[in-house]
N, C-alpha and C positions, 0 to 999 in steps of 0.2 A: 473467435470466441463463440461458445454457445448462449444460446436463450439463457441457460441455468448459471450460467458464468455471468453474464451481461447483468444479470437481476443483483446477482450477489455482491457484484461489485458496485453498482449502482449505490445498494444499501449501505457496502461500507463506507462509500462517500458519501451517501447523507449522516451516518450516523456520527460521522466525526465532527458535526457542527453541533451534537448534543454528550460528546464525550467530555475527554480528560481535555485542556488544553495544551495545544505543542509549544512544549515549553525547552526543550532540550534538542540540541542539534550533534549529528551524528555525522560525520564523514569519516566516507572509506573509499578504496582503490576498486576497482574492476577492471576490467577487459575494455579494450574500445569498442569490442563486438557487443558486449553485454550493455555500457553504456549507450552508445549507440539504439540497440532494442529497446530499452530503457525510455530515450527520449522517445522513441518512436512511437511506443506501446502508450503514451502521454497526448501523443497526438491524437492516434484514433478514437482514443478515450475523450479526449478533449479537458483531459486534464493534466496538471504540470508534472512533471517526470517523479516530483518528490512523491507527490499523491501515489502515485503508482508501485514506485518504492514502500510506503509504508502499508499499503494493501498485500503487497507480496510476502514482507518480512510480517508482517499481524499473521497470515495466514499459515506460513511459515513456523512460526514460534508458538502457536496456540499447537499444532499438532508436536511443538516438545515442551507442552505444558504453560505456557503461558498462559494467562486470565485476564484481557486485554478490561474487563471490569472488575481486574483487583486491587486491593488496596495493598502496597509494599507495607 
């Protein structure tokens, strides 16, 4: 990861102790390779796979419109 990657992620991890609370749980299937990456990408991070998970799909879904500060 870069410097600009490292900051941004950081942020979205602090900012989720002042967001929405996780109130809804979501399972899905993947790849063992993608899992695997998954748990992995959790570790360097030093945070649990789901955390990880939800920074990629946030990031993911705001660029097809999502407004992770909207109100449904």
């Amino acid at each position: 990861m870069t410097e600009e990657e490292i900051k941004e992620a950081q942020a979205f991890y602090d900012s989720e102790f002042r967001g929405a609370p996780l109130l809804d749980v979501i399972t899905f299937r993947c790849t063992k390779t993608l899992g695997d990456w998954l748990r992995n990408k959790g570790l360097v991070e030093k945070k649990d796979h789901s955390a990880v998970i939800r920074r990629l799909l946030t990031k993911s879904a705001e660029k097809e419109g999502f407004d992770k500060n909207g109100i449904i």
